[in-house]
N, C-alpha and C positions, 0 to 999 in steps of 0.2 A: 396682259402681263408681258414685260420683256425682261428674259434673263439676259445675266452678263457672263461668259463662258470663262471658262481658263484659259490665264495668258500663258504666253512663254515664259515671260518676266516672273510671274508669281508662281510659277514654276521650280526656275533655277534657283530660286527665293527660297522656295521649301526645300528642296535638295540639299542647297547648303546650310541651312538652317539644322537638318537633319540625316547626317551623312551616314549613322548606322540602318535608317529605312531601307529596304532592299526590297521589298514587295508593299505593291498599293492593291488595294481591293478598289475596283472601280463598281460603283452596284447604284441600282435603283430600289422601287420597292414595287410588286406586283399589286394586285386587288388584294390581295392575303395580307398587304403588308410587310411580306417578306423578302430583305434584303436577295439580290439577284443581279447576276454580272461576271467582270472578270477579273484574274487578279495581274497587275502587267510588273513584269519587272523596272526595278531603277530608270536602268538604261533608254526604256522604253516610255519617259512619261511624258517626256517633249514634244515627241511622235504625237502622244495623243492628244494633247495641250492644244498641236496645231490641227489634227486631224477627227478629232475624236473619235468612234468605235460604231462598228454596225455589230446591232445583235438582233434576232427572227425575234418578229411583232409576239409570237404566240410568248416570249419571257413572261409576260402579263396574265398571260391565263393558262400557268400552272396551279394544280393543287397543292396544297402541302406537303403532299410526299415527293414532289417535283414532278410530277407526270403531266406532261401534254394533255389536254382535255381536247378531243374530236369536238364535242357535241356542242362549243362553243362555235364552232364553223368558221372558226381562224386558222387553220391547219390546211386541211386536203385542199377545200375552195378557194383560199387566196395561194398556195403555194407555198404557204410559211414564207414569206418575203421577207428580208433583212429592214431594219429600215437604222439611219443614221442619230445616235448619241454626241451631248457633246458635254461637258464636264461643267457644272457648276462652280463658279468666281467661288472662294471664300469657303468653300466644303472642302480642299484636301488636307488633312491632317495628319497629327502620326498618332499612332494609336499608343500609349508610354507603358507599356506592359515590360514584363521579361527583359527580353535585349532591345527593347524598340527597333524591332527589324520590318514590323509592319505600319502602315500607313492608309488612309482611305479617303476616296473623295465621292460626290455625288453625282450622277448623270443623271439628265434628262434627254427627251426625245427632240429635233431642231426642229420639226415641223409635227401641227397639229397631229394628236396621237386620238382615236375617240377610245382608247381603252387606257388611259392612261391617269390612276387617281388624282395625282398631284395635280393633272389640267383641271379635273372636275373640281376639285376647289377653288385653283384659280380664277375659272369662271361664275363661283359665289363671291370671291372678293369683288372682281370687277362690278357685277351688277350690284355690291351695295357700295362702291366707290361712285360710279357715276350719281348715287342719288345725294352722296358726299358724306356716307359714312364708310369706317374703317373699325372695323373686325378686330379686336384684341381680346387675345386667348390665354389662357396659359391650361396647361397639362397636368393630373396626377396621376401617375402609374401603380399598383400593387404588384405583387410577386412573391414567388417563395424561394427560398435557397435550399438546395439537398445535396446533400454526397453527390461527387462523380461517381457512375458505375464504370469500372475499367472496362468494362464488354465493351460499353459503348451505349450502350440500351438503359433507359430512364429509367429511375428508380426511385420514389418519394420516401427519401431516409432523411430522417433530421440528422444535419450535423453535428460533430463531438459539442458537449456543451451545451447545447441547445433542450430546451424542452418539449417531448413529444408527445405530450399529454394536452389535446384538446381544452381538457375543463381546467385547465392550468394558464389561460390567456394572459399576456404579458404585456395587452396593449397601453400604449404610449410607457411601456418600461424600458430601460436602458442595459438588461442582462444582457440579453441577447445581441443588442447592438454592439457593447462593451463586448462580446464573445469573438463576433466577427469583424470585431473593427481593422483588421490589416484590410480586409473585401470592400468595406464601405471607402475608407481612405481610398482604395484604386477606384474605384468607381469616381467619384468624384477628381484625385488626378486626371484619369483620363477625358472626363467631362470638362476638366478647366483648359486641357490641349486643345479639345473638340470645338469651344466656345460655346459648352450647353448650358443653359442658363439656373443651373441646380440651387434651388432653394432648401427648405428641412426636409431630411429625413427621419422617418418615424419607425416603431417597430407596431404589427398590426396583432391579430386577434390570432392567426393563426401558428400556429408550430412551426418556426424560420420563416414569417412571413413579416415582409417593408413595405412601406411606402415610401416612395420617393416623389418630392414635385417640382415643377418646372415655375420659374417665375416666366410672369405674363409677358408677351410680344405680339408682333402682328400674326394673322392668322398662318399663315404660309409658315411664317420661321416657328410658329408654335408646332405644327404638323411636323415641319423637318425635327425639332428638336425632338419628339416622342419617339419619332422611329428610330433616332441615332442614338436615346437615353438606352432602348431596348440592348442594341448593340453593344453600347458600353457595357451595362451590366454585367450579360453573358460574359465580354470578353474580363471582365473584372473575376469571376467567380472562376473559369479557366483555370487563370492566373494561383489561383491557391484551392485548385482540385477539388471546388464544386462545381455546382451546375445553378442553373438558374432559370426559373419558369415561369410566363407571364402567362399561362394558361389560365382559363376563367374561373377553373374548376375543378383542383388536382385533387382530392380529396372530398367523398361525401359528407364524411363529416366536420371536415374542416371549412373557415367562410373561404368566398372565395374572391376572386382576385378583382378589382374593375381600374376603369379608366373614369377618371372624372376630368372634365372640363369645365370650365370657368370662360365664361365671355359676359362682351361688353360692346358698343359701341362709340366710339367718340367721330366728334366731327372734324374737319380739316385744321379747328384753331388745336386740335386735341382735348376738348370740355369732353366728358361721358355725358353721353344722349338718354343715360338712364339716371342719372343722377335729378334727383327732386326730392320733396317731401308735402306734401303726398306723393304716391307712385306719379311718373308723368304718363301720358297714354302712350306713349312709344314704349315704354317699357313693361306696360302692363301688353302690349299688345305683343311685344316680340312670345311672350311667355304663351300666349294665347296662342300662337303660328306654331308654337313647339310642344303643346300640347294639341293641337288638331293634327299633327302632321307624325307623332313620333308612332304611332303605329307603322305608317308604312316605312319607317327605315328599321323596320326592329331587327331584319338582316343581316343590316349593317352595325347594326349595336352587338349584332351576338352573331358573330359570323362563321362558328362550327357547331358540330354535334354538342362539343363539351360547354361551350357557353350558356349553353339552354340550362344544364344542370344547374347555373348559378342560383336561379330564380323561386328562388326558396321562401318559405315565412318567416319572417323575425329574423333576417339575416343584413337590412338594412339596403336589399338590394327592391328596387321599387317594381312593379309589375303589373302598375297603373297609374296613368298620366297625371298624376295629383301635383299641386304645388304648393309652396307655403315657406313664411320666412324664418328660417333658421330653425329648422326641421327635416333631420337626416330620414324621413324613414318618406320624404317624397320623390317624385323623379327629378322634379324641379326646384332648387332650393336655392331661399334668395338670401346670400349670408349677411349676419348680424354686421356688414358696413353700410356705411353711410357716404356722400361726396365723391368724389374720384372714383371710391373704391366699389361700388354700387356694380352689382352682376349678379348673373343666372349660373350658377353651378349646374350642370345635368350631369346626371349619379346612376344612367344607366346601362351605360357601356360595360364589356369584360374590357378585362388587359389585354385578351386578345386581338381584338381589332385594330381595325386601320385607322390611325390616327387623321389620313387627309382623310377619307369617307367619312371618318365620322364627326369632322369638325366642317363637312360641306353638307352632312344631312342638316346638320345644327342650324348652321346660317341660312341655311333654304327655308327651315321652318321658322328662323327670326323674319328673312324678308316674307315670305308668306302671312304671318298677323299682320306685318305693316302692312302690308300692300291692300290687307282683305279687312284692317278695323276689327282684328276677332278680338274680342274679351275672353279674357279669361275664365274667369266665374269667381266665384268664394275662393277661396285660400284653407287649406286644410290645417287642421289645429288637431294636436294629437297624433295617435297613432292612425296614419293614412289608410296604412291595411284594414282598416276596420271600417273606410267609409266606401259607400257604394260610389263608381265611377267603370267607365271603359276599361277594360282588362289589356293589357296590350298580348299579342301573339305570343305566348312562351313554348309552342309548340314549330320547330324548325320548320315545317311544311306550311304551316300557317303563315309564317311569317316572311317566307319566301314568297308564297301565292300573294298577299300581298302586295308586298315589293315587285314582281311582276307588272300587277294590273294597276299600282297607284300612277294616278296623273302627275302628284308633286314628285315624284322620284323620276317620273321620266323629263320633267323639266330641270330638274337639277343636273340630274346624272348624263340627261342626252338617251332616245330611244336605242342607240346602241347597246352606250357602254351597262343599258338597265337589262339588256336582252340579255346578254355577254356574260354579266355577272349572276343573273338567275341562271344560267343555263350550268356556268358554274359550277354554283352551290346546287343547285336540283343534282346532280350527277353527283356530288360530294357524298348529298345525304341519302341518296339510294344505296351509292355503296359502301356508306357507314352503315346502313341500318339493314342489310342483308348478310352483314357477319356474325355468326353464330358465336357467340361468346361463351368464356368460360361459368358464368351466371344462368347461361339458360341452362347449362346441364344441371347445374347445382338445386335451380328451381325448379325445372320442369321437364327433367329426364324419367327418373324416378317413378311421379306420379300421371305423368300421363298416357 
């Protein structure tokens, strides 16, 4: 993969293009997915255009609350060493909120990074470009909308208008959209400045809860576009004092939130490679690579504490590798198209994760059937949950240990960046699940 950097030229381009921008956020995205970087002034964007930015390797493996993680042994042992960004061609934008005083663009790393998601993807595109396919994706995101809390501090309030009544679902109604429609309108503004490629949005099952989705593209621009849909979002809800949450799982009794993806492959003339009738075996077999293989990224499909909550019964979220065509309650679902439009939906991701991780576990486990001729097997009819199959890991520890010891994730991901990121999440989930919660008093103060 060779990127094209920020010039000067398309530089002074945006500047005058955009003269109340006064601050740009220059940022990557970490293993978490989460935006990370700096913000430079006006004055300073030329500077970086020609020079672009050193930030310490460990930006990469923060947790979520931003803290340095030791036990990945990128810290004390290497020094924390800077290492040099340079700005992605065609990523700086202005963000059209308020005064449009802000602006953002995207870096990446100038030389090979092995902890860096977006390389690990590009290293599944390459390997199925050379055998002369090309990876087209597109994204669907969930999320909920709530009050800002003025503290500061999260709070799941339905907004005025809205209804917060669980057995009151609204899905695919237009109240709630019709409620928030100045929010959606920004959202979609700032995604046409962004050039994110926003298809329909929908209103979902839960109390303030959307979907939003992305129309298809190559794999790489479909990953960027997730993480920067994420962004707009937030900064849309900002804008008329909500908040906005792609968590997996904000609510027990409300559904919860996921990431579906959509792919395909076509070849260099652009034909879809899965397109037949009968199935062709390429495309019976990509489905068969991504059910041998989706246990071991289950990880990366559910990559905190709260994502594991999602994996409930009857909730449409799947929690074993089943597949079947035009049948939401599988992991793998093969939608009611036909021609061109022939693809693998997989419906097992939260909102929360990483969109590059998890559109390079995908394509590892698409090249993996091909490479290995696996079948599928039968195709599930009906309610999936009710047939016998592999369960996948929905216990955080399982699914880490996993993710550790699989072979396909250390060929995709690289023995590094698979050590790096367990060592990660293993520290995440020790000291999530060593705080004493307000629940245990309430359950088991008392009586024991």
């Amino acid at each position: 993969m060779t990127d094209t950097f920020l010039s000067v030229e398309e530089t002074t381009a945006f500047l005058d293009a955009n003269p109340t921008v006064s601050w740009i956020d220059i940022l990557l995205f970490d293993m978490n997915g989460m935006p990370r970087g700096k913000r430079v002034r006006r004055g300073d964007l030329v500077s970086v255009a020609k020079s672009g930015l050193l930030l310490p390797a460990s930006v990469y493996v923060l947790d979520p609350r931003g803290n340095s993680i030791a036990e990945t042994g990128r810290l004390w042992e290497t020094g924390d060493h800077d290492i040099p960004f340079r700005v992605l061609s065609g990523t700086l934008r202005p963000i059209p909120v308020g005064k449009c005083s802000h602006g953002q663009a995207v870096m990446v790393p100038v030389d090979a990074c092995d902890m860096d998601p977006r390389s690990v993807l590009a290293t599944q595109v390459d390997r199925l470009g050379q055998a002369g396919r090309k990876p087209i994706v597109a994204v669907e995101l969930e999320f909920y909308v709530t009050r800002r809390n003025p503290d500061g501090n999260f709070s799941l309030v339905t907004p005025p208008g809205l209804s917060a009544d669980p057995e009151r679902p609204m899905t695919f109604g237009f109240e709630e959209m019709d409620t928030l429609g100045p929010f959606i309108d920004d959202v979609y503004r700032i995604a046409e400045a962004q050039g994110l490629p926003l298809d329909a949005v929908m209103q979902e099952s839960g109390p303030g809860q959307f979907e939003i989705n992305l129309k298809h593209s190559e794999a790489m621009s479909a990953a960027l576009d997730g993480v920067l849909l994420k962004r707009a979002v937030k900064a849309a809800a900002r804008q008329h004092d909500l908040e906005a949450t792609f968590m997996a799982k904000p609510h027990h009794d409300w559904t919860g939130s996921g990431m579906h993806v959509h792919v395909s492959l076509v070849d260099p003339e652009g034909r879809n490679l899965f397109e037949g009738d009968p199935m062709t075996p390429m495309f019976r077999q990509a489905i068969g690579g991504l059910r041998a293989s989706m246990p071991d990224f289950m990880a990366v499909w559910a990559q905190s504490a709260n994502a594991y909550r999602r994996y409930v019964p009857e909730s449409y979220v799947p929690m074993s590798a089943h597949w079947g065509f035009n049948n939401r309650t599988v992991a793998l679902r093969v939608p009611c198209c036909s021609g061109p439009a022939t693809r693998i939906e997989h419906r097992v991701s939260g909102a929360d994760a990483n969109p590059y991780m998890v559109i390079a576990g995908i394509l590892a486990g698409v090249s993996y059937g091909i490479a290995n001729g696996i079948d599928p097997g039968q195709h599930a009819e009906g309610n999936a949950e009710e047939l016998d199959g592999a369960q996948l890991p929905t216990a955080w520890v399982n699914a880490l240990e996993k993710f550790r010891s699989s072979e396909i994730v250390r060929d995709t991901f690289g023995a590094t960046f698979q050590d790096i990121y367990y060592r990660l999440k293993e520290t995440e989930r020790i000291s999530f699940e060593r705080v004493v919660t307000a629940l245990d008093y309430e359950w088991y103060a008392q009586v024991a």
